[in-house]
C-alpha positions, 0 to 999 in steps of 0.5 A, a space after each residue: 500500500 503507498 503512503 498516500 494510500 495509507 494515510 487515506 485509509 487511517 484518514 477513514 478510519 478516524 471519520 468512522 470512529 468520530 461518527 460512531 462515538 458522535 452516535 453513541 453520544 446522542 444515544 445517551 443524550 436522550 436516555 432518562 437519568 435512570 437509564 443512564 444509572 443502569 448503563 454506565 460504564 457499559 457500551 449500550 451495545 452490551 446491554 
């Protein structure tokens, strides 16, 4: 892979996990406090 290929593809990479922590963001953003309570310290894909 050429360097700029690379750095592309680490690039993308980084875009992909800032959407993901943005989603799982709002995804805690509109739980209620006893949800939240429940969930923390826990991915809400684990739950």
């Amino acid at each position: 892979m050429s360097p700029r290929t690379d750095k592309a593809a680490w690039r993308a990479l980084d875009l992909t996990r800032a959407y993901v922590a943005r989603g799982h963001a709002a995804s805690i953003e509109r739980l209620e406090p006893d949800h939240l309570a429940h969930t923390r310290g826990r991915l809400l894909s684990d739950s």
